[in-house]
N, C-alpha and C positions, 0 to 999 in steps of 0.2 A: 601842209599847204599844197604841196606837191601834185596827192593823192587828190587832195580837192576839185584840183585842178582838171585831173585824170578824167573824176568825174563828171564833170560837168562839158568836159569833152566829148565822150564818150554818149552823153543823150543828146547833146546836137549832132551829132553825127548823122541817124536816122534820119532828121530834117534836112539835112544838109544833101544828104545821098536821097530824098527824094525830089528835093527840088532839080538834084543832078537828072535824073530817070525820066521828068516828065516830058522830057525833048521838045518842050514849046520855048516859049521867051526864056533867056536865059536869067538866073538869079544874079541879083546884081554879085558884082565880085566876079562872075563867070565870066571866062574870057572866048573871046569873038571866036567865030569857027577859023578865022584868017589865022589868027595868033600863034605863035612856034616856038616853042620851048625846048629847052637843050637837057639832057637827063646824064648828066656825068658821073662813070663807075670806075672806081678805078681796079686795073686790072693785075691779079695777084698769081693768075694763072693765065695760059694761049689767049691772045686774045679770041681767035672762034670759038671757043668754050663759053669766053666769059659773056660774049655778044649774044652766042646761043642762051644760055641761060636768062638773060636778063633783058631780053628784047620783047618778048608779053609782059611784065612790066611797065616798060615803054610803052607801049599800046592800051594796056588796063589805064595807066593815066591818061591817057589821050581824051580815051573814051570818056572818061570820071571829069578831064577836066574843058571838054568841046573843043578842043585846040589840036597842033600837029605835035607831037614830040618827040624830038629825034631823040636816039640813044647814041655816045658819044662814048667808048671804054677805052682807055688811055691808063697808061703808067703814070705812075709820080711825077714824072718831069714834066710830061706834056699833060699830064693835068692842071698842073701847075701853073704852066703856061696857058690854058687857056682861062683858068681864074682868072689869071694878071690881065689879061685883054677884055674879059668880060663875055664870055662865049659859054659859059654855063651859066645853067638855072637851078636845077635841080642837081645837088651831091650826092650818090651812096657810095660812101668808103669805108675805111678801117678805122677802126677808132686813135690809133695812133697817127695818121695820117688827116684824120677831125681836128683833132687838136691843135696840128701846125696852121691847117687852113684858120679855126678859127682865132690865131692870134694877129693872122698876115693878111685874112680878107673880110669882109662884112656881110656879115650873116643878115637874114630876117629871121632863123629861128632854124634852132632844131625842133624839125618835126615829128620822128618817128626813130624807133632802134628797131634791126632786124631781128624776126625771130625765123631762126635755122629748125630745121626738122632730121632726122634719121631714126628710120624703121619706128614711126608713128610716135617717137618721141620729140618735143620742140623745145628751144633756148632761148633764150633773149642773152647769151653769156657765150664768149667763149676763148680759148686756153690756150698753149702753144703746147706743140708736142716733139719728142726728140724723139727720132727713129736711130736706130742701127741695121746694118742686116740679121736675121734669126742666126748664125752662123756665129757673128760673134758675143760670144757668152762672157768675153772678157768685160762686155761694156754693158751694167746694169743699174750701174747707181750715177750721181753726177762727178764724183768723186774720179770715177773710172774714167772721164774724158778730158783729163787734164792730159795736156801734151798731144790729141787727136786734131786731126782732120776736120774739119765742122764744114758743112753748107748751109748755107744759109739766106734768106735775100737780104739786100742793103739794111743798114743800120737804122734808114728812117720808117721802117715795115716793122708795127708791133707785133701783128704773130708771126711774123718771118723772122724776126730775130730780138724784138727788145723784151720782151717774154720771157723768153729761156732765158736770155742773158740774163734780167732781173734775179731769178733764181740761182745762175751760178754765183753771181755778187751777193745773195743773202747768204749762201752757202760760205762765200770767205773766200773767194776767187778773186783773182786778179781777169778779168774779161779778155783783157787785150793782149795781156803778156803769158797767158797759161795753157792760150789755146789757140791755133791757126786756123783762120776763114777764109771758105771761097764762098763769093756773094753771087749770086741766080738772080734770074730780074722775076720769074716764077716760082711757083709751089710744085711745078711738075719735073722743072729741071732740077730742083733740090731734091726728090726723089730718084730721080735717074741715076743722079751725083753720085747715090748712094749705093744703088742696085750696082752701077759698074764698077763701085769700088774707088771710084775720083773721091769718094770721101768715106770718113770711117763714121762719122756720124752727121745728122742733117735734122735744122728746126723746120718744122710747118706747121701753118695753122690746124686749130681742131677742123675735124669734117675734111679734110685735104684727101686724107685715107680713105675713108668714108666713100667718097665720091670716084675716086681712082679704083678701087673694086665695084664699085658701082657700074661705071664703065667697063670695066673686063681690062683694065691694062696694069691690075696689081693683085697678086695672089694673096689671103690672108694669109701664108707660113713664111712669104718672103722676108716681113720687116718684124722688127719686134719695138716698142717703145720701152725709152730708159726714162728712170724714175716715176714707171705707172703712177696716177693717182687715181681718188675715188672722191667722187662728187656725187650730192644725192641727186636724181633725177637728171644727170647731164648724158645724155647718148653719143657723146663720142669719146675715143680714144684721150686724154689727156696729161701732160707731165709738169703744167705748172697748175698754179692759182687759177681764178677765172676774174673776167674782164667783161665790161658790157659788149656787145656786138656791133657792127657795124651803123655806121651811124646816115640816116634820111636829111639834109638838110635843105636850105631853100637859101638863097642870095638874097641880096638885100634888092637887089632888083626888083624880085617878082613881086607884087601886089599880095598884102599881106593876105586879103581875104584868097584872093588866088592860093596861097601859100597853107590857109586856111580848109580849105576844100580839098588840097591835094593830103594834107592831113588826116582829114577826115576820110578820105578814099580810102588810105595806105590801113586804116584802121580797119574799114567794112570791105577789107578784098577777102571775098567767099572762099570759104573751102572748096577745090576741088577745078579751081580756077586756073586758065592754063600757065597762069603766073605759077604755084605752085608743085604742077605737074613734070613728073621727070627733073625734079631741082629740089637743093634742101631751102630753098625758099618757101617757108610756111605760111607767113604774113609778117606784119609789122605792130611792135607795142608802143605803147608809150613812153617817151624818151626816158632814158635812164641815164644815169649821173658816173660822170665819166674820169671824176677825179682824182681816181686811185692810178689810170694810163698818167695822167699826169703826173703821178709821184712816179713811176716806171721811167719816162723821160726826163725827169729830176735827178733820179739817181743814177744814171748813164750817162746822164751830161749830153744827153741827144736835141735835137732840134724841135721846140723852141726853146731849151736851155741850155744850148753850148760855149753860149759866149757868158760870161761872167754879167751882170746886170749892175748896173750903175746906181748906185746904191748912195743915198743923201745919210747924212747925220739922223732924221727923224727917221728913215727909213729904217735903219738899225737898231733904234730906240721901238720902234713898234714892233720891224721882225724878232725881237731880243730881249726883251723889256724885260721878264723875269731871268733869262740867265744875269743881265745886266746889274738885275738889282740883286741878285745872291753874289755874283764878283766884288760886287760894291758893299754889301755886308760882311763878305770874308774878309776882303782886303780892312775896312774898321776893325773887325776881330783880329787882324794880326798885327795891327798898329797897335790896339790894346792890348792884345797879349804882349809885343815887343815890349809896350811899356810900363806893362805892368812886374817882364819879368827883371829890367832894369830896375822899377823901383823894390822888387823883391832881393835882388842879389842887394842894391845899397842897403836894403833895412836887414839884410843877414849880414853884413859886415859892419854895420852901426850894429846891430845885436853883439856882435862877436866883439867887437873894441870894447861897449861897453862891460861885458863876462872878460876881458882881459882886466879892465881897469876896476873890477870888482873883487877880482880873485888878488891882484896885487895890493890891493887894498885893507883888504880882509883883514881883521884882527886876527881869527884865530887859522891854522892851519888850512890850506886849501891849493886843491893840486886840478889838471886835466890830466884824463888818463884818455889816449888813442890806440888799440891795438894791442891794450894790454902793459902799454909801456906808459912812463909821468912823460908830458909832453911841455909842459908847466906848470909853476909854483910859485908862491908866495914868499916872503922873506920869514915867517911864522911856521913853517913848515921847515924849511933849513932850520932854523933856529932848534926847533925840538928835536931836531935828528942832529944837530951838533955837526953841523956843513955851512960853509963859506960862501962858497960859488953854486949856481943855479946849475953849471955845466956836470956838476959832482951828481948830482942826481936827476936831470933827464935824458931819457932814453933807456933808464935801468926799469925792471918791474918790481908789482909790489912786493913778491916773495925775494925780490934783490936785497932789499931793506927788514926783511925779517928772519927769528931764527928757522931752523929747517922746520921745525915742528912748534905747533901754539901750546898754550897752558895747557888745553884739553886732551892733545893727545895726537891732531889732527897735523896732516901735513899742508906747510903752509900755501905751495905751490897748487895741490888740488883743491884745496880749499879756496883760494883766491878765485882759479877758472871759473870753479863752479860758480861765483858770487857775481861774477863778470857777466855770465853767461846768463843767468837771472836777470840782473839787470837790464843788457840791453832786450829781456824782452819788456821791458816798461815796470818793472818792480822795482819802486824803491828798495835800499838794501840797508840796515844795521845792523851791526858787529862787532863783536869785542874784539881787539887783535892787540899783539902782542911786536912794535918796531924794533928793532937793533938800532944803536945808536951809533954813531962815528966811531966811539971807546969800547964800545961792544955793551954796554947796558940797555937794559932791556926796559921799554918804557908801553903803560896799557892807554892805549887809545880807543876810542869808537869810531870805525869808519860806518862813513855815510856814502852811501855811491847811487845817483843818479842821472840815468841817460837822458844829453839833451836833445839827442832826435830820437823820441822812441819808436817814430813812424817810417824810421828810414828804409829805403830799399834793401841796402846792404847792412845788417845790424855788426858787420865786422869791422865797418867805415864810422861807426857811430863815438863822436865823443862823450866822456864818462866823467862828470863832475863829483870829485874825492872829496870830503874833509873830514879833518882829524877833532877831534875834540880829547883832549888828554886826560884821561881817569887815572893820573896819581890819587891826587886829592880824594878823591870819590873812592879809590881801593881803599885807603886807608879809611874815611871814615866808616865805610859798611866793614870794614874788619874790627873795627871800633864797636858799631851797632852789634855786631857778630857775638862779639865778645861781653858785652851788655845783656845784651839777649840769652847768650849761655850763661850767663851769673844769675840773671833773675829767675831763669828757669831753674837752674836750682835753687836758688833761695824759694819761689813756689814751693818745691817739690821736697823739701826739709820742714818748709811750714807746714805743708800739708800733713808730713808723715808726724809732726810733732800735735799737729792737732788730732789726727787719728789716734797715735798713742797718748796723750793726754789726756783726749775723751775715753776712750779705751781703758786708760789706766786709773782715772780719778772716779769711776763707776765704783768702783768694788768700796773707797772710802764712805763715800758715801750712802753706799747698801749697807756696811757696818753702822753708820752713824742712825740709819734709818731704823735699822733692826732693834740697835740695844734702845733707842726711846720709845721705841713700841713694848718693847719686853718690860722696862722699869716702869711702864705708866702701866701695864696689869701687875707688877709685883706690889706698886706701893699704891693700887687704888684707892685703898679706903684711908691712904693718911696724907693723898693730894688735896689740896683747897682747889676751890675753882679760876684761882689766877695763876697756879703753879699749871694746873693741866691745860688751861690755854695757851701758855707759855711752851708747854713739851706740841702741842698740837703746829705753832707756830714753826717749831725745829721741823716736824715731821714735814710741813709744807715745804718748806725750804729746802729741804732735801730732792723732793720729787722735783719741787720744781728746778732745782739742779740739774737733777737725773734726765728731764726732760730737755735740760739745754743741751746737754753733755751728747742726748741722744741724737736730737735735731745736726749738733757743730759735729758729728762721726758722721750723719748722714752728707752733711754738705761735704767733708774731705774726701767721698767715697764714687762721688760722681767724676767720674771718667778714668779711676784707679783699680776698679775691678776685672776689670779686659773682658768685658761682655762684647764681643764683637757686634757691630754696625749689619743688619741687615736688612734688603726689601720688604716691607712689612706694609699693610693698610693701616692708615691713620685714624680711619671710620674702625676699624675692630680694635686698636688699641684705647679710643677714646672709649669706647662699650665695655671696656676692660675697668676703665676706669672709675665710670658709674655704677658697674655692678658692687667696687667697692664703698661707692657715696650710696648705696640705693637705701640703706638704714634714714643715714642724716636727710636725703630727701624725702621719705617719708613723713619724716615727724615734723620737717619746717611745710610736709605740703606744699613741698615749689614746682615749678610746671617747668619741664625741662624741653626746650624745640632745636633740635640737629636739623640743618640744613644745608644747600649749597653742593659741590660734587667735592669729593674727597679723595686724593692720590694715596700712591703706592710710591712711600721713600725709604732712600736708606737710614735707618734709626738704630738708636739702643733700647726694646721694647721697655722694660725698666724704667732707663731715664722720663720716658715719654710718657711712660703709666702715672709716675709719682709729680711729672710734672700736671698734667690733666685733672690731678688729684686736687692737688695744690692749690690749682687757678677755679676749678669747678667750687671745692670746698669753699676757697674763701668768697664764693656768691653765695653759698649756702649760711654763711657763721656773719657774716656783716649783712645782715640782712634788715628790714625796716619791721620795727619792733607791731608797727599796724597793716601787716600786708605780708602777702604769702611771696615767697620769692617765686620771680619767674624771669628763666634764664634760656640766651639765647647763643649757639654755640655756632659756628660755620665757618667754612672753609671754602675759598676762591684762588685762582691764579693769579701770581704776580708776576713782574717783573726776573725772570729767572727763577722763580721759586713758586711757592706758597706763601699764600697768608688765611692764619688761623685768629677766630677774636671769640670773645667768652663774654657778655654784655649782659648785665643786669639791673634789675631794680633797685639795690640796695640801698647801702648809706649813702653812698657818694665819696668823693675824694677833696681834699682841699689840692687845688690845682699848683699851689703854693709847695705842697709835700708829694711829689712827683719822684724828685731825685731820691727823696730818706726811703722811699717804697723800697728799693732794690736790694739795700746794703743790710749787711747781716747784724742781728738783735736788734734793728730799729722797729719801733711799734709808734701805731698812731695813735693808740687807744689801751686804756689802764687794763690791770689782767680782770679788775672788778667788774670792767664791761664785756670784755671780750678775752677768751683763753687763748693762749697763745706762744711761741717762743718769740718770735720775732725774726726767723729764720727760713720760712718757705718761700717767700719770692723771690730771694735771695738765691734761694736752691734753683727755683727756677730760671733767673739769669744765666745761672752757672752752666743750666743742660741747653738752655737755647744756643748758649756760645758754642758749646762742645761739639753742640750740632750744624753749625757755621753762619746761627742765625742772631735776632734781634730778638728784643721784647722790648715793651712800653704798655702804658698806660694813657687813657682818655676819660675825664669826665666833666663836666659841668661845674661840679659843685657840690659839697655839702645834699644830703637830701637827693641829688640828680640821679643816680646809679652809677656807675662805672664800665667800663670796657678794656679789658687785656687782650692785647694785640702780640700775638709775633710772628714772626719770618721765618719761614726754613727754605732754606735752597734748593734747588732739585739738585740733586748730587751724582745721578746717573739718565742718562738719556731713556731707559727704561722701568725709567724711576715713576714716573707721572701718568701711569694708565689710571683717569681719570672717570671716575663713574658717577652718576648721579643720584643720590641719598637725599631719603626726604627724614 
């Protein structure tokens, strides 16, 4: 909006400065040729300096505005004072010295800011500078002039002193207590200051230098400035920030359009114009915004802010309103927190009475352990240690209470730590362990130990919740089951060897018996009848089929008694193994055989696994549907920790009824007239699924359905199950 403004200025202007030009009737707003206007500078240097410089000024408005106007250069005090009475019209001052005016007197309008020039360069901006003399090299940074000598002019001059100071107060100075000032009412006496040594260092405005070489009364090797900066486009010498320039204003006096006009003059003063000439007077822009001087005399507590400001309830609510509302939300957040951690400590000691009045409670065995040591116990916990008083065991540790060494071998004190130490990182713990009792017997418990802060800071501060569960009873039954178990396994393994040598030994009766009724039925062929040789033909069946049970019941006693070691083997090449010996029988029933699914690599006994494939493949070849070609299907998928392998056919079906008779050894579903057989292969087959850690069953429908043998093998090695896909 500002800019806008600018604009629209800046094309009346033209109009405005011709109506001024045309020296006839005056434009209205022009003031009478009588009229006298007062033009006040205030003076930062000699006053014949600053009169000289700024007295064609004086006169350029005169002209611009048809009236008399005196120039008036006065200091701060007596500028002052002529405000207060009303003897100026026209302001050009300092911008620090704007700002008091316009809080103390009534403006009509800032009209213009100075633009300063040196060696063909011009500012609307300008800076304070700290000089030293070239001599001393001690004083280069701001740091260096703590404890110095300082000149300066009074405190209410922003580039005579509130400039610099700013800068020493961003730096972390104390202004007033770090450093000693003699105050100059000018810019030329604070260089003098300096030259003769009256001070070790000295602030002036920018252009000060500038102008004193200018004149010939300052050599450039004399002075040096401390904490040079760089500004783009700024031609003078500078050691702080930059600031707007001198400020043009008008009283509320003057007639606005008057006020108007001299604006527009201050705008269209020509190059080359004696205003100008011999002066860093360049011209004048449009006013610029001065409210950074204002944070400068904010933060020095200088005048118009030295005195504290009266300050209402809303006024602090507006100046403050967001610090206000985040104090005001902390302060909530720490009422809530206090009372939240109030209701947190009550609800951890209602937690902790309750875990007392639970542990004392407790039927069985139940202790706190802190530090390694029982801290508390229950009256079930003395009781099995054979102790009276509670005092008799806390404080002791758990290796207090046991022998030196456990069942296993382990000592019981490292053993403990270690268990501790698991623990408190969040690990449930159980254990077989071994107490001493009061009499010194030794009783099998299971400790349990679980930390109830397993999030604690300090896991050595953490309480450790103990209990016993007492494995008498339990040792003795598993030494029971132990001894159970080693009986039947032998009685197995006598039966077995009795069935081995049984079948084994009752072969050879039977080859005799076979032998001599084959030999007498050629000795006595031609005086047998035909019911006597069906009768020897009847013996000879019986025999075989003896032979054949005998063969079959050595076959089942031989699986897993051979010590054919377990090895990695394909399941896909051992079942291939097994069809090359069905390839006859599937020939002649012409059944259609379909391998599918991917097939692993386990640990097996190839043998077992051959005769079993045998078994289950065969019996879809030999139960088969007396009007249809069998056709079988074989495959193999991942299960649950293992494999499952299934063998599914067309056949006869199963009565769903005779499931459990399938498995057990000489059970048959069908006469030998229909179907040949021992009644012993799937039997066999149980026997090697077991061996092998797995299951077998059966699935069918029904009579006429077909059937499906299913079983499990486990994977038994982690590099058991390279799994490939087989069509």
């Amino acid at each position: 909006m500002r800019r806008l403004l600018y604009l629209c200025l800046l094309c009346l202007l033209p109009l405005l400065a011709g109506a001024s030009a045309t020296g006839t009737a005056p434009a209205p707003g022009a003031a009478s040729a009588t009229e006298r206007f007062v033009l006040g500078v205030l003076a930062t240097r000699p006053l014949p300096l600053v009169e000289q410089e700024h007295q064609p000024l004086a006169d350029y408005l005169a002209q611009q505005l048809n009236a008399e106007v005196q120039l008036h250069v006065l200091d701060d005090a007596a500028l002052n004072r002529a405000l207060e009475r009303g003897q100026i019209d026209f302001l050009l001052t300092s911008p620090g010295h704007y700002m008091i005016v316009r809080r103390q007197f009534p403006l009509a309008g800032l009209l213009a800011t100075l633009i300063r020039q040196d060696n063909g360069q011009q500012t609307t901006q300008l800076g304070g500078v700290i000089i030293a003399l070239a001599a001393r090299t001690d004083l280069r940074t701001l740091a260096d002039l703590e404890g110095q000598r300082i000149a300066a002019l009074p405190p209410r001059t922003l580039a005579g002193y509130q400039i610099q100071a700013y800068e020493l107060l961003q730096a972390g100075f104390d202004v007033q207590r770090d450093f000693a000032f003699t105050h100059f009412e000018h810019h030329d006496a604070v260089v003098q200051a300096v030259l003769t040594g009256q001070a070790d260092a000295g602030f002036v405005r920018t252009g000060i230098l500038e102008a004193l070489k200018l004149e010939g009364r300052l050599r450039a090797q004399q002075l040096h400035v401390i904490h040079a900066q760089q500004h783009p486009g700024f031609p003078f010498l500078v050691s702080t920030r930059l600031y707007p320039e001198w400020a043009f204003a008008a009283m509320e006096r003057v007639d606005p359009l008057v006020a108007r006009r001299a604006a527009a003059a201050l705008m269209l003063l020509p190059p080359g114009h004696p205003v100008t000439q011999g002066t860093q007077i360049a011209g004048f822009a449009p006013p610029q915004v001065y409210i950074e001087v204002e944070d400068v005399t904010r933060a020095l507590r200088l005048p118009p802010f030295d005195a504290a400001p009266e300050f209402t309830w809303a006024d602090v609510w507006e100046r403050h309103k967001n610090p206000l509302l985040a104090l005001a939300v902390s302060f909530l957040a720490i009422v809530a927190l206090l009372g939240f951690s109030l209701w947190h400590r009550r609800e951890l000691q209602r937690q902790r009475d309750a875990l007392d009045r639970l542990i004392q409670l407790w039927p069985q065995p139940m202790l706190l352990i802190h530090q390694q040591r029982f801290v508390q116990s229950n009256r079930a916990a003395l009781a099995l240690l054979g102790l009276e008083h509670e005092h008799e065991l806390l404080g002791r540790t758990p290796w207090d209470i046991s022998p030196p060494q456990q069942s296993d071998g382990l000592d019981s004190r490292q053993r403990v730590q270690a268990v501790l130490d698991a623990v408190q990182h969040g690990q449930v713990t159980r254990l077989d362990w071994d107490l001493s009792q009061r009499d010194g017997a030794l009783v099998a418990v299971e400790f349990t130990l679980l930390a109830l802060e397993p999030h604690a800071a300090q896991r050595s501060n953490q309480r450790i919740l103990c209990g016993w569960t007492d494995l008498t009873l339990r040792k003795q039954t598993e030494r029971l089951l132990q001894q159970h178990a080693d009986n039947l396994a032998r009685s197995n393994a006598e039966l077995e060897q009795f069935a081995y040598v049984a079948s084994h030994d009752l072969r050879q009766p039977l080859r005799m018996i076979n032998s001599y009724v084959q030999l007498l039925e050629r000795r006595l062929a031609d005086r047998l009848d035909e019911e006597t040789r069906q009768m020897m033909g009847f013996v000879t069946q019986a025999a075989q089929r003896m032979d054949q049970m005998l063969v079959a019941l050595l076959e089942y006693s031989r699986v897993g008694r051979l010590g054919e070691p377990m090895e990695a083997l394909s399941m896909r090449e051992v079942l291939d193994e097994a069809l090359r010996f069905l390839a006859p029988l599937s020939a002649e029933t012409q059944a259609q055989i379909r391998v599918r699914g991917h097939w692993p690599e386990l640990l097996i006994s190839r043998n077992e696994i051959t005769r079993l494939w045998q078994n289950l493949v065969g019996n879809s070849l030999k139960f088969r549907a007396p009007d249809r070609a069998p056709q079988i299907e074989i495959s193999a998928a991942p299960d649950e920790q293992g494999w499952r392998f299934e063998v599914a056919d067309n056949g006869i079906g199963i009565d769903p009824g005779q499931f459990e008779r399938l498995f057990r050894v000489f059970q048959r579903l069908h006469t030998r007239s229909e179907f040949e057989g021992t009644g012993i292969g799937l039997a066999l087959a149980r026997k090697i699924v077991e061996r092998h850690g797995g299951r077998i069953w059966v699935e069918s429908a029904g009579l006429g359905q077909g059937s499906r043998f299913v079983f499990f093998l486990p994977t038994q090695s982690p590099d058991s199950a390279h799994a490939e896909p087989q069509s």
